[in-house]
N, C-alpha and C positions, 0 to 999 in steps of 0.2 A: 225200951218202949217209952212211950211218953204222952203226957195225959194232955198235951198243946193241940188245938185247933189243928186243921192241917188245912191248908189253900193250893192248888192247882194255876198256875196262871196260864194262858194260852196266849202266848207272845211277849219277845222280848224288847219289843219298842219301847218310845216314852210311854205311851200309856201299858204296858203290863209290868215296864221297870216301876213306875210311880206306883201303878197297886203295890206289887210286892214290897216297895221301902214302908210302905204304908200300913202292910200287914203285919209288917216285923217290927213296927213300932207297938203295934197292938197285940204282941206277943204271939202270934201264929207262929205258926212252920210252913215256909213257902219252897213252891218247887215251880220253875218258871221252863217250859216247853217252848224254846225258838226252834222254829224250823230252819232258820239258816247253819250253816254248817259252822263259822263260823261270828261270835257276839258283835253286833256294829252298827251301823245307823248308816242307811244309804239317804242321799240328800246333799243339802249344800247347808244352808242357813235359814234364819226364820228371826221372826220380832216376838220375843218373849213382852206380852204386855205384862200390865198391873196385877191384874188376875192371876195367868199364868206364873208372875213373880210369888205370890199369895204364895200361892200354891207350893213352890220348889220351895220357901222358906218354910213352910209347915213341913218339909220332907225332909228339912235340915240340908239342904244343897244350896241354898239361895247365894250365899257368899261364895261359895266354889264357882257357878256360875255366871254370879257377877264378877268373877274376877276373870273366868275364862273370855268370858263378851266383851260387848262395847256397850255402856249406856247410851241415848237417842229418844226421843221423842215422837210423837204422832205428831206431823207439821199444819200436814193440811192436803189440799190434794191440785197440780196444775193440770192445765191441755198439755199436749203433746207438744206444743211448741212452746211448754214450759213458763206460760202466764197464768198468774192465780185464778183458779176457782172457787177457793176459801182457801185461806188463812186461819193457821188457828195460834191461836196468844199462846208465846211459851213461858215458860218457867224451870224454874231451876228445883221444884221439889220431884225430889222421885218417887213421893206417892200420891202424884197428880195423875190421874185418870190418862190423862195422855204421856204420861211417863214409858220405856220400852227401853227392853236390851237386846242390843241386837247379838247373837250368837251363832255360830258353827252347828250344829243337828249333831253331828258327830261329838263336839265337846259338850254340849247337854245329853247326850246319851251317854256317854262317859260317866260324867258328875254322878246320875241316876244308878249307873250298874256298878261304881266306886259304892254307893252307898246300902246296895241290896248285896253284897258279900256275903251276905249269910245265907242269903237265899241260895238253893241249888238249882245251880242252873245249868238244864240239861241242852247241848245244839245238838242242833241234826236231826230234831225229833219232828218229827209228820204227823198228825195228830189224823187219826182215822178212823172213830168213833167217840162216840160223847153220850151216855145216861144220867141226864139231868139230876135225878134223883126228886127226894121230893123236903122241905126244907124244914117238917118236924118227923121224917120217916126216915128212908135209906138214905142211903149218901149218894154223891153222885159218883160217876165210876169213867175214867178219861183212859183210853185208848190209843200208843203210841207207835211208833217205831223208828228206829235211831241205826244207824252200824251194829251194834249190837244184837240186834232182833226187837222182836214184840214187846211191848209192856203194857201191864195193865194195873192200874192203879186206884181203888177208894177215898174220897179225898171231901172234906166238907163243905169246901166253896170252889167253887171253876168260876175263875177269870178270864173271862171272853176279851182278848186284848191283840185279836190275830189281823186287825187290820182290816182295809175296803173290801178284800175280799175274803170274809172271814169264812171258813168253816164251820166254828161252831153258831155264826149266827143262818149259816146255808142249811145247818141240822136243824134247829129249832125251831126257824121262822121261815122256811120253805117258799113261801108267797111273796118275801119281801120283795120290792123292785128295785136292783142296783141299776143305774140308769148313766148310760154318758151324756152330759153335761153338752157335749155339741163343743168343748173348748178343750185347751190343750195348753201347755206350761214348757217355756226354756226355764231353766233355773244354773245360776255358775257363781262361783267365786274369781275374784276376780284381785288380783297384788295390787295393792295401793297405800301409799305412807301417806297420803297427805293430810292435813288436820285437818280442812274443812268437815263441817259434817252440819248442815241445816236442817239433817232430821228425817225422818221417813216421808216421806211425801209423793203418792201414786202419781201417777203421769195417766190418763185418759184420752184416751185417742178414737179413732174410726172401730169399731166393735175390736177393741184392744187393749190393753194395761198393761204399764210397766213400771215396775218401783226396783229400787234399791236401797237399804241398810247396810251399815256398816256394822263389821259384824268384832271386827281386832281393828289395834291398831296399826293393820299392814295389809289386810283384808275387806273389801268389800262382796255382798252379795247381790245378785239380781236377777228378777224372776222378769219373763216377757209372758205376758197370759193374753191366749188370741184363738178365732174361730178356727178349726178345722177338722175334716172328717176321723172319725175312730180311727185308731189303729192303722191309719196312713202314715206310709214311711218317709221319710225326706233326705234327700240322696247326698246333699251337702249342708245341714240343718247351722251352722256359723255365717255362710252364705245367706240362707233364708231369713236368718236374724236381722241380716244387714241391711239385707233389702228390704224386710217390713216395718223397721224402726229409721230409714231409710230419709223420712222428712223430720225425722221429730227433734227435741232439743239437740243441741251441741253435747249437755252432760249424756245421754241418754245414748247419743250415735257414739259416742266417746269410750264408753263402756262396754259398747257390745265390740266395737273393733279391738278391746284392751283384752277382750275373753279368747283362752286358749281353745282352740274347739275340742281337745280330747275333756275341760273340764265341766264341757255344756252339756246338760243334760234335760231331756223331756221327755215329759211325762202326761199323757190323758187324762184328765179331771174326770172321775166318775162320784155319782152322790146319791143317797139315800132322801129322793123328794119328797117322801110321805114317811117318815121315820119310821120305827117299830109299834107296836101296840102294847109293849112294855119291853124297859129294857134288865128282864128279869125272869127265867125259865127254872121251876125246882130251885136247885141250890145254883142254880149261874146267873151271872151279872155278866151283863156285857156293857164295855166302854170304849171310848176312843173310836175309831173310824168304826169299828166292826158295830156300833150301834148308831152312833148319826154324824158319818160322813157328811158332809157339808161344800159349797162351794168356798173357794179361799179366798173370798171376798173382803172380808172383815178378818181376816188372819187368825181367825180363832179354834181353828183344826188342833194345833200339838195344843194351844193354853187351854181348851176346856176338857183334852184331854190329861193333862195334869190336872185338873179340877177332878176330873172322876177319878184319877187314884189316889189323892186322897181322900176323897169320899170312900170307897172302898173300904179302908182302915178306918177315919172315923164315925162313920154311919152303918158298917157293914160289922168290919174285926174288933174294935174298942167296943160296943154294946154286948158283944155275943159274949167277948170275952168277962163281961161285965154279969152277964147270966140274964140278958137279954133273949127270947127267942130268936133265930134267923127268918122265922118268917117276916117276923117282925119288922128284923133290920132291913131286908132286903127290901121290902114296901118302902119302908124311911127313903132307902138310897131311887128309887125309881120315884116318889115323891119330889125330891130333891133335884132330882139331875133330869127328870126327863120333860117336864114343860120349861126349864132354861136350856136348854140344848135346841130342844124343839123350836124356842124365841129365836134364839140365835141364827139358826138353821136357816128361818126364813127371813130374818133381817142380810142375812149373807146374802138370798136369791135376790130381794129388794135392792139392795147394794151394787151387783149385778145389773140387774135389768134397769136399774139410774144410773149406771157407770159404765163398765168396760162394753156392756153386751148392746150398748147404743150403736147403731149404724152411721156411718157418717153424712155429709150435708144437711139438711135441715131438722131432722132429729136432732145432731149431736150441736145444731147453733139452739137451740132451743134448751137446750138440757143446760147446757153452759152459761148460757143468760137468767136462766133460773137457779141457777146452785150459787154465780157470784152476788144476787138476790138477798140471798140467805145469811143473816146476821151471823157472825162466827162463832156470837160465846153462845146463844142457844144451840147451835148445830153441835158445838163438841159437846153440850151439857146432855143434850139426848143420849149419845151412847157411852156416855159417864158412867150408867146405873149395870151395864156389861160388866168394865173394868173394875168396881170397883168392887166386884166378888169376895169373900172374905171364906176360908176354911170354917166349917163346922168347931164345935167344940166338942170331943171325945168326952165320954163318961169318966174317961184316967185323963183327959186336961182339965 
């Protein structure tokens, strides 16, 4: 037996890998419930920013991850036929606000489940009830099932970390509204040695976007995000790519014909528009999608989902373990995380609805003549104050 904290996580994503390294740095005992059968990160790549960077180095991953990626930059963002609409001034420091590594999903989730080994981590497990508990009374009580059979388990904190379509935020918060977005995502990796790399920089088209980061140096990534009906199937979707990207840049048509189509993949954008009412039930905390999915506007889906896990440990597991109440902590962390997430949330929609979700013809000549308008060091300075998030400091830091 053993007198340690005990935490429950409810998924084994970035965001329920980051709690749990999070909690085991703050000496709990973690038990992390994937329900996939087997441990792994479906996905292609993503822009690990400032933040997000924060964050993995408070988890102790940061160098593992900077070595798996590529460094890269926020550049600025063109039209579709690839003329600037801003410009953003580079630099060479990588803890400049518009600093970014571009990474694999699969080798970030790697890094993360290399560094929660100690945690056990159960797959296969279905999670099929949930008793909150209450956070100076019972504990709370997580309900499973695996190969094995039933399990039922008492545990002092549940980490709600099961993703957009979470369960345990569908038990607790019953009224939420998960909402499709009305858009839709190719996302591929794509072979490529060459050095060039000018940096991240979205391409804006007729109600469409497309970017690309470079993710290794052999590897690039690139998402096309564009209107189309829910859960509509598309019968030769490499075709479809080709064709709606069709007038745009030379790099941009260049990329999509280099994509293999068994490694394209898409995916419907769905998003929590009106967020939770706290993201905090009894002893559970929910983070990462399953609390405020977001449009991927601003990219800040997996990095402010690393922000909540290590919030988790430092605002959650490091106080309690300190002889901090959990009521307590729990308040701190919903404090903390849920009007920047909320910011966030709606600077993404905004970001959107001035960017990709423009219609073309005179809408998007108007949009475009007003953004190249726009002086370039106050436009990156606005959302400077995003990136440049900083981890908490633990009662044991």
């Amino acid at each position: 037996m053993t007198d340690r904290r005990t935490a429950t996580v409810v998924g084994g994503g970035i965001a329920g890998l980051a709690a749990a390294v999070s909690l085991l740095q703050a000496g709990w005992q973690v038990r992390v419930l994937e329900r996939a059968a087997a441990s792994g990160e479906v996905g292609a790549g993503l822009a690990v920013t400032r933040n997000g960077m924060a964050a993995l180095d408070a988890l102790g991953v940061g160098a593992v991850v900077r070595t798996a990626g590529h460094r890269t930059r926020a550049a600025g963002t063109r039209d579709q036929g690839g003329r600037w609409l801003l410009q953003v001034p580079g630099t060479d420091d990588p803890g400049a606000p518009t600093a970014a590594w571009g990474v694999h999903r699969q080798r970030l989730h790697g890094a993360l489940l290399g560094a929660a080994s100690a945690a056990d981590l159960v797959s296969g497990a279905r999670v099929t009830a949930l008793e909150p508990g209450a956070p100076d009374g019972v504990p709370a009580v997580v309900t499973w099932t695996d190969d094995a059979g039933e399990h039922t388990a008492a545990t002092d904190l549940v980490v709600a970390a099961d993703g957009i379509r979470s369960v345990v935020r569908g038990a607790l918060f019953p009224e939420v509204d998960l909402r499709y977005s009305g858009w839709t995502s190719w996302r591929a990796v794509v072979d490529d040695d060459s050095t060039t790399d000018e940096g991240f920089t979205p391409f804006w088209g007729p109600a469409a976007e497309f970017g690309a980061v470079r993710i290794s140096d052999t590897e690039l990534y690139w998402y096309g995000y564009f209107r189309h009906p829910e859960r509509r199937p598309i019968a030769d979707e490499a075709a479809a790519a080709t064709a709606l990207f069709a007038g745009w840049a030379p790099a941009v048509r260049a990329l999509v014909a280099a994509t293999d189509p068994v490694r394209l993949l898409r995916h419907d954008v769905h998003h929590l528009p009106h967020g939770l009412p706290g993201y905090t039930c009894g002893r559970t905390v929910l983070i990462g999608d399953a609390a405020h999915a977001m449009l991927p506007t601003m990219g800040q889906g997996a990095n402010t989902s690393l922000e909540d896990g290590v919030c988790v440990g430092r605002l959650i597991g490091a106080p309690v373990t300190a002889g901090a109440p959990l009521a307590a902590a729990l308040s701190a962390f919903d404090r903390a995380r849920r009007p920047r997430c909320r910011q966030i949330a709606r600077r993404s929609a905004l970001t959107a609805r001035f960017g990709a979700h423009v219609p073309g013809g005179l809408p998007q000549v108007l949009r475009n003549a007003a953004l190249r308008a726009v002086p370039a060091g106050p436009a990156a300075a606005a959302g400077a104050a995003v990136l440049r998030w900083e981890p908490p400091v633990s009662p044991a830091g």
